[in-house]
CHARMM internal coordinates of N, CA and C (Angstrom, degrees):
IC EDIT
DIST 1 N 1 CA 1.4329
DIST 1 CA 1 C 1.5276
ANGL 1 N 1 CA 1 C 107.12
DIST 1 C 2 N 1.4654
ANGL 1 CA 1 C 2 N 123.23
DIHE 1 N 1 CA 1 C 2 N 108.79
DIST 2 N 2 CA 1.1103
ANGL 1 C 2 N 2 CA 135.35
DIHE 1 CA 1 C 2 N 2 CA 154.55
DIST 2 CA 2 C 1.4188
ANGL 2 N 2 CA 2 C 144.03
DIHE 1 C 2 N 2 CA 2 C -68.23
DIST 2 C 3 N 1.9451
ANGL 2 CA 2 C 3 N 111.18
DIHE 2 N 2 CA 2 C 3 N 93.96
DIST 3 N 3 CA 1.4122
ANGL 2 C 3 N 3 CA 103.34
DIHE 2 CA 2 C 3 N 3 CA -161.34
DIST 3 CA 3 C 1.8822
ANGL 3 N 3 CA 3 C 111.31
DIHE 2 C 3 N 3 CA 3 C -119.50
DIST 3 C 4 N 1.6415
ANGL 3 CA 3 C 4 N 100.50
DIHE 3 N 3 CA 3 C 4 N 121.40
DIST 4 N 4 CA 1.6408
ANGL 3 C 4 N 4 CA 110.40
DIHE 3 CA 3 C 4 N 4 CA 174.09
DIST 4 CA 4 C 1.7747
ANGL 4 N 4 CA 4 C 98.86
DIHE 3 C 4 N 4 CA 4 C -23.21
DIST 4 C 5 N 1.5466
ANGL 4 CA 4 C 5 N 99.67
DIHE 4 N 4 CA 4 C 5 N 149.65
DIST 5 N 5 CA 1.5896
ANGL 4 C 5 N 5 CA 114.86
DIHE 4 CA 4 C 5 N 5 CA 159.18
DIST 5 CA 5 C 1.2379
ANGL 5 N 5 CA 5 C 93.36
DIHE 4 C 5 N 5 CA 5 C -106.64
DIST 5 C 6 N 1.5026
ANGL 5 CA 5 C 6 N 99.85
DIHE 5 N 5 CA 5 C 6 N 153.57
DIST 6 N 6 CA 1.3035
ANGL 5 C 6 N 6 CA 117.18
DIHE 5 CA 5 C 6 N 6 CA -179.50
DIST 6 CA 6 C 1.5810
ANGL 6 N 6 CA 6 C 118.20
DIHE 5 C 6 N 6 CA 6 C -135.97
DIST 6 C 7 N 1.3087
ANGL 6 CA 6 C 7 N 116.58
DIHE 6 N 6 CA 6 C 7 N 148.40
DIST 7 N 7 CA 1.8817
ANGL 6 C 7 N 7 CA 107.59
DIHE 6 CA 6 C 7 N 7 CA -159.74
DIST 7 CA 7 C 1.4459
ANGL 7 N 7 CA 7 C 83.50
DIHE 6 C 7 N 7 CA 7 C -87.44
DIST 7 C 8 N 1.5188
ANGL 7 CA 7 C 8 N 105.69
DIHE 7 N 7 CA 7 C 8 N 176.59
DIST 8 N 8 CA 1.4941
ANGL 7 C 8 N 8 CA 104.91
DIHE 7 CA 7 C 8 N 8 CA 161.29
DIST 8 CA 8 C 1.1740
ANGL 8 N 8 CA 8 C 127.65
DIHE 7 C 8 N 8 CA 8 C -52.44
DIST 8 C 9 N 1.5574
ANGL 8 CA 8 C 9 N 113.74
DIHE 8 N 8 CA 8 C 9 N -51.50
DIST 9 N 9 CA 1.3164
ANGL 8 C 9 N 9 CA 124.29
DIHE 8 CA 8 C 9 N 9 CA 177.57
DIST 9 CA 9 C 1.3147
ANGL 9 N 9 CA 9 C 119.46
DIHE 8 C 9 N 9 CA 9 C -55.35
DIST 9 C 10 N 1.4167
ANGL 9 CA 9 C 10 N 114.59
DIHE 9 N 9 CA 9 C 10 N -6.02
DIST 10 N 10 CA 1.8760
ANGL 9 C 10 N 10 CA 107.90
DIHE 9 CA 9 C 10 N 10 CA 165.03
DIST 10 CA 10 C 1.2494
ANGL 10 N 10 CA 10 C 120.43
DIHE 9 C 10 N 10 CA 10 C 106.69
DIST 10 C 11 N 1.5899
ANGL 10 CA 10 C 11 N 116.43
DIHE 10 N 10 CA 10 C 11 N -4.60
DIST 11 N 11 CA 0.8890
ANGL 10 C 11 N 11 CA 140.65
DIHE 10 CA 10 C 11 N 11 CA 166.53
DIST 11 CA 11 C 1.3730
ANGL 11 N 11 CA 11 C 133.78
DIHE 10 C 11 N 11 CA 11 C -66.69
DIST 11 C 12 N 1.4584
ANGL 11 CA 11 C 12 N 135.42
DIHE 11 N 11 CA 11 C 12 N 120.97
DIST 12 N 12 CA 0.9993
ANGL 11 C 12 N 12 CA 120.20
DIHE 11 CA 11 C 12 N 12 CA -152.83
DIST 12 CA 12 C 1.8611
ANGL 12 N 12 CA 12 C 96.60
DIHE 11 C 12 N 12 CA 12 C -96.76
DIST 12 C 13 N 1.2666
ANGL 12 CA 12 C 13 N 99.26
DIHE 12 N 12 CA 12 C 13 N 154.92
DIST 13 N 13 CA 1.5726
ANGL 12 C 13 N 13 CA 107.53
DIHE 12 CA 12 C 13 N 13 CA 174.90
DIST 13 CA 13 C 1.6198
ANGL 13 N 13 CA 13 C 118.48
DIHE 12 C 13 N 13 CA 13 C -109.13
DIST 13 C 14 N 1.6124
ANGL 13 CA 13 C 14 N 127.25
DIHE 13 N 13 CA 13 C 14 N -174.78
DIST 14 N 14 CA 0.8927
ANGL 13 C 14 N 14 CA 124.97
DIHE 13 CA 13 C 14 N 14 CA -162.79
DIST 14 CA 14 C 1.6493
ANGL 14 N 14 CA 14 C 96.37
DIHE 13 C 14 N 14 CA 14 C -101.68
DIST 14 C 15 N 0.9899
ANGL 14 CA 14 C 15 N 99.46
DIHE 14 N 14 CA 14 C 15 N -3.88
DIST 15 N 15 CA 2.0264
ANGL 14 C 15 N 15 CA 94.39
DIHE 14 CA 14 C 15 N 15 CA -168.66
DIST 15 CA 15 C 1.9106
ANGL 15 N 15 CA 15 C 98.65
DIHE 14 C 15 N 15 CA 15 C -107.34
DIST 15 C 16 N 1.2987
ANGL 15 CA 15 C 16 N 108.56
DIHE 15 N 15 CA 15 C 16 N 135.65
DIST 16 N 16 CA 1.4839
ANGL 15 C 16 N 16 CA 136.43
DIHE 15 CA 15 C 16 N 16 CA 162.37
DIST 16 CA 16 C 1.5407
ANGL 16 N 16 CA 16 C 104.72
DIHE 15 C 16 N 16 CA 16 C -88.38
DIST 16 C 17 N 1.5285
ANGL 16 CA 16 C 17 N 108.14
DIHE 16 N 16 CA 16 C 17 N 155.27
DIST 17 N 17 CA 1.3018
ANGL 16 C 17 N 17 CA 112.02
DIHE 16 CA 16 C 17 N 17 CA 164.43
DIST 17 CA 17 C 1.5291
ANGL 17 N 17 CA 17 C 108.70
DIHE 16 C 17 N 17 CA 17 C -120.83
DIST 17 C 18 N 1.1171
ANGL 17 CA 17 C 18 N 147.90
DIHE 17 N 17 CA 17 C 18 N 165.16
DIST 18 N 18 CA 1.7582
ANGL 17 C 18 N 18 CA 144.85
DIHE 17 CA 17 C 18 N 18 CA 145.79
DIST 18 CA 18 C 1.0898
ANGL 18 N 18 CA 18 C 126.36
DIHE 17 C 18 N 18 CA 18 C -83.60
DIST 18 C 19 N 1.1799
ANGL 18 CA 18 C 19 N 139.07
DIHE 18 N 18 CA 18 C 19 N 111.40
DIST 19 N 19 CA 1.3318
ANGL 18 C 19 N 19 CA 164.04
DIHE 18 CA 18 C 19 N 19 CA -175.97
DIST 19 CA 19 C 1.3781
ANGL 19 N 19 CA 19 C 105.80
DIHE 18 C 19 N 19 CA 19 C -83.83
DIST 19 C 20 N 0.8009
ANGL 19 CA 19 C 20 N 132.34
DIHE 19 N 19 CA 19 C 20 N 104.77
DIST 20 N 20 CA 1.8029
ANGL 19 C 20 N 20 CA 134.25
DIHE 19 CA 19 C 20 N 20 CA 150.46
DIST 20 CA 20 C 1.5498
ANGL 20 N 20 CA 20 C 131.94
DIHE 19 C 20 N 20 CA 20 C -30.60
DIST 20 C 21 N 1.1641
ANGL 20 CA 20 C 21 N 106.59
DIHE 20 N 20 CA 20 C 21 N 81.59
DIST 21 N 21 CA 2.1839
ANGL 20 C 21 N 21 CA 105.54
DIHE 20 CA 20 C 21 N 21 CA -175.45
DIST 21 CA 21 C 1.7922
ANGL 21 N 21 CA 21 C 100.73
DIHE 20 C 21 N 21 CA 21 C -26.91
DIST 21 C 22 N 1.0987
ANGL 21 CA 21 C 22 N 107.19
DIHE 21 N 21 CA 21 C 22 N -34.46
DIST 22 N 22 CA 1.8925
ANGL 21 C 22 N 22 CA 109.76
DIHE 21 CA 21 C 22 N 22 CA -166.25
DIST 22 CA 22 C 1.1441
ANGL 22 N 22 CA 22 C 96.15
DIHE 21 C 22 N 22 CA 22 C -56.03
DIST 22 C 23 N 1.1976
ANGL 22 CA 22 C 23 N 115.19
DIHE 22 N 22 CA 22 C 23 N -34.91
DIST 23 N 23 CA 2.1598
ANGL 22 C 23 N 23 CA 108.04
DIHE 22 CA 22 C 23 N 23 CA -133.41
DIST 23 CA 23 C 2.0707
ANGL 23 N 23 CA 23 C 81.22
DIHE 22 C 23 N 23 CA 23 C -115.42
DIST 23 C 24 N 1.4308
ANGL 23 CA 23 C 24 N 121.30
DIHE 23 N 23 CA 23 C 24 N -49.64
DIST 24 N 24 CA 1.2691
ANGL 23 C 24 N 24 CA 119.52
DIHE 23 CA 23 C 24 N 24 CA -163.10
DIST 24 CA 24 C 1.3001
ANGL 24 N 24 CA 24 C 110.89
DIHE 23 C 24 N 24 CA 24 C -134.41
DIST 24 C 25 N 1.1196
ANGL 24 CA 24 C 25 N 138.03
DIHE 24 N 24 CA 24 C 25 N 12.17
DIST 25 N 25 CA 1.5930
ANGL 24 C 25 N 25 CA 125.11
DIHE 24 CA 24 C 25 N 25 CA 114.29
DIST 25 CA 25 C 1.6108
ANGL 25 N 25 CA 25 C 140.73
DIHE 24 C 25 N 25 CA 25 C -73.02
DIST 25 C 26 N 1.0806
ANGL 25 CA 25 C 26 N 107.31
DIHE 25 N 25 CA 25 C 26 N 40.62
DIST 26 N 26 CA 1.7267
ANGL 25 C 26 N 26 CA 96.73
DIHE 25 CA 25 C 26 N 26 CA 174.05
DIST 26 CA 26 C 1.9636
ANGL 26 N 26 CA 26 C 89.02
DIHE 25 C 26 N 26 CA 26 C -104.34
DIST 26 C 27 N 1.6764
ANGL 26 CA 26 C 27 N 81.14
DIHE 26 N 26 CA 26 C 27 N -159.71
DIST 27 N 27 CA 1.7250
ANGL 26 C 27 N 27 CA 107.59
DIHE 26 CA 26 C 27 N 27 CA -170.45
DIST 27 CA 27 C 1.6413
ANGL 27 N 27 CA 27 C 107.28
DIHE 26 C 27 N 27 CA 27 C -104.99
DIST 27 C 28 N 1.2850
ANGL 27 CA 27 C 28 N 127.38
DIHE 27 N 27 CA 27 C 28 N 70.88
DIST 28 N 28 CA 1.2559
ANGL 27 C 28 N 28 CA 122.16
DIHE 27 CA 27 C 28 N 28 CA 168.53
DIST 28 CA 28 C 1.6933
ANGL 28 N 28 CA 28 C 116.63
DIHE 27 C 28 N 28 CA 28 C -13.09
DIST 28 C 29 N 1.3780
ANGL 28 CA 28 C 29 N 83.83
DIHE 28 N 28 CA 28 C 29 N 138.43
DIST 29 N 29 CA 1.5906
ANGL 28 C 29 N 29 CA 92.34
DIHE 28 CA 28 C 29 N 29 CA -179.32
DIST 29 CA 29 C 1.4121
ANGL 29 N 29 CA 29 C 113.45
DIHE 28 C 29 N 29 CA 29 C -94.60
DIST 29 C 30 N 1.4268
ANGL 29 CA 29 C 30 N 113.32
DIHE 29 N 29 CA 29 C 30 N 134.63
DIST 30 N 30 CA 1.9684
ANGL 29 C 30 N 30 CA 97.91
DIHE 29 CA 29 C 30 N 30 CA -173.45
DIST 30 CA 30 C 1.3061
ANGL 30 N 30 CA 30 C 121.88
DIHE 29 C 30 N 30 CA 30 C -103.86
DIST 30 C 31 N 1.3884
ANGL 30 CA 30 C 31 N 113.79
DIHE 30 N 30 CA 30 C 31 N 4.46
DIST 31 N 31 CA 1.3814
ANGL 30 C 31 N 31 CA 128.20
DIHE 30 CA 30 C 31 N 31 CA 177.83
DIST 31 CA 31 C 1.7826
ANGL 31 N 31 CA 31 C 108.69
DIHE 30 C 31 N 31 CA 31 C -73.22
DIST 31 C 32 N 2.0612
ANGL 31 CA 31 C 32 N 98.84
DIHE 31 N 31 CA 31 C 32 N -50.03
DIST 32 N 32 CA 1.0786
ANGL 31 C 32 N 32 CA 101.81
DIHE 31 CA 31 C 32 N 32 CA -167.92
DIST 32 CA 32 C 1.5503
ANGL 32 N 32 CA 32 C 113.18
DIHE 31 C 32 N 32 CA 32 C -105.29
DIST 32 C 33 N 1.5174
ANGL 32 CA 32 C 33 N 108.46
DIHE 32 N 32 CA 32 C 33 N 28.71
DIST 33 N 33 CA 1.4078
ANGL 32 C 33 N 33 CA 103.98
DIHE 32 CA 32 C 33 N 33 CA 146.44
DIST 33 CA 33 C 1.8766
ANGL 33 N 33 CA 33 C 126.72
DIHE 32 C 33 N 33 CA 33 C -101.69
DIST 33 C 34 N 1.8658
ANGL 33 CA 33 C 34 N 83.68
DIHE 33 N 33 CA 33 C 34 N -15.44
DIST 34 N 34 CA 1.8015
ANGL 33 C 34 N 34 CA 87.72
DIHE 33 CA 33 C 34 N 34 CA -179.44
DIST 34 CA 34 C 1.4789
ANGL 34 N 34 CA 34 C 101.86
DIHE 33 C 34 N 34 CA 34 C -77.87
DIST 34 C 35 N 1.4276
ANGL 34 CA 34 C 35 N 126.07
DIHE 34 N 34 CA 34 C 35 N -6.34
DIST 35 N 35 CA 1.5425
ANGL 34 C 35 N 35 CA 114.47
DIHE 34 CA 34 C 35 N 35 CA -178.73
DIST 35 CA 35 C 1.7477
ANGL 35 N 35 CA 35 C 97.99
DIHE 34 C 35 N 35 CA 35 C -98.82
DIST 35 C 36 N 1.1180
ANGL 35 CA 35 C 36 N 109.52
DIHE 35 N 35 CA 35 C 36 N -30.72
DIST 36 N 36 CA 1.4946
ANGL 35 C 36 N 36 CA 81.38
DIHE 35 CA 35 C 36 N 36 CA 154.77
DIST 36 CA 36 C 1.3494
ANGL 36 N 36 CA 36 C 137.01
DIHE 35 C 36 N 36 CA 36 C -95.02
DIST 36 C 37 N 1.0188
ANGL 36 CA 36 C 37 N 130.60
DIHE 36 N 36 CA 36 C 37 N 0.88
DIST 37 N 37 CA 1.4120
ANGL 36 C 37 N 37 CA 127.38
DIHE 36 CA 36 C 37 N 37 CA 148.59
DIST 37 CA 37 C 1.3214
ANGL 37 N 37 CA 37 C 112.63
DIHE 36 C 37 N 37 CA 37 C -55.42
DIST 37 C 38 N 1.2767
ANGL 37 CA 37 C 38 N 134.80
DIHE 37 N 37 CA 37 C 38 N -73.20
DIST 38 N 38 CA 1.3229
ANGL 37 C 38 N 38 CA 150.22
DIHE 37 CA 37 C 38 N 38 CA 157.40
DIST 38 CA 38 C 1.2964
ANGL 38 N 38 CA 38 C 111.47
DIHE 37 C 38 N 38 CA 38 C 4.35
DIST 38 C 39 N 1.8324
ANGL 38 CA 38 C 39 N 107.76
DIHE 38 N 38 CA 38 C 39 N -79.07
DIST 39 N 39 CA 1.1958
ANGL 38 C 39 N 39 CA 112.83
DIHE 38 CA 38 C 39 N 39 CA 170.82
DIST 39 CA 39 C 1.5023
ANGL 39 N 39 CA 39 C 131.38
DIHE 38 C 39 N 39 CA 39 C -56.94
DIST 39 C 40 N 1.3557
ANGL 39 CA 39 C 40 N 98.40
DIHE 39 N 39 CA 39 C 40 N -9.07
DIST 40 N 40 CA 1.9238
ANGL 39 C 40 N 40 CA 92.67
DIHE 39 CA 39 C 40 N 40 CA -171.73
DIST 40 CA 40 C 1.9284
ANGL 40 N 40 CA 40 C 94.31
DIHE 39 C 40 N 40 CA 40 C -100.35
DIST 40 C 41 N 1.0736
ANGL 40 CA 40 C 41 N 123.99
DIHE 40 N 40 CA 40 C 41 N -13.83
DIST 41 N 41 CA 1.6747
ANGL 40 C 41 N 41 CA 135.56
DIHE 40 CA 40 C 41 N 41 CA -161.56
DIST 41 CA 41 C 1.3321
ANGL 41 N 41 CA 41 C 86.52
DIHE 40 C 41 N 41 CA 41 C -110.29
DIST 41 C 42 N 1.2748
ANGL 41 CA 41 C 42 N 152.10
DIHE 41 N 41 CA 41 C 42 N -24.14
DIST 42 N 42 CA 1.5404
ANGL 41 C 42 N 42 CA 150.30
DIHE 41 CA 41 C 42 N 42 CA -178.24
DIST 42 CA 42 C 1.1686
ANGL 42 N 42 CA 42 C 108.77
DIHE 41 C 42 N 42 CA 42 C 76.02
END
COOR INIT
IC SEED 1 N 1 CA 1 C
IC BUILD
């Protein structure tokens, strides 16, 4: 998966990076990000 860099300013640039389907295409889990939020906010 090929994704634009972008400056802060919002601007799009000429360079892509590759992303790994393994690592950053799945389906986030929402249970186990509210327990870590949770846990880090007490």
């Amino acid at each position: 998966m090929d994704i634009a860099v972008v400056k802060s300013s919002g601007e799009i640039t000429d360079r892509k990076v590759n992303l790994t389907s393994e690592v950053f295409g799945i389906e986030p889990n929402d249970h186990a990000i509210w327990l870590d939020v949770k846990s880090f906010f007490g």
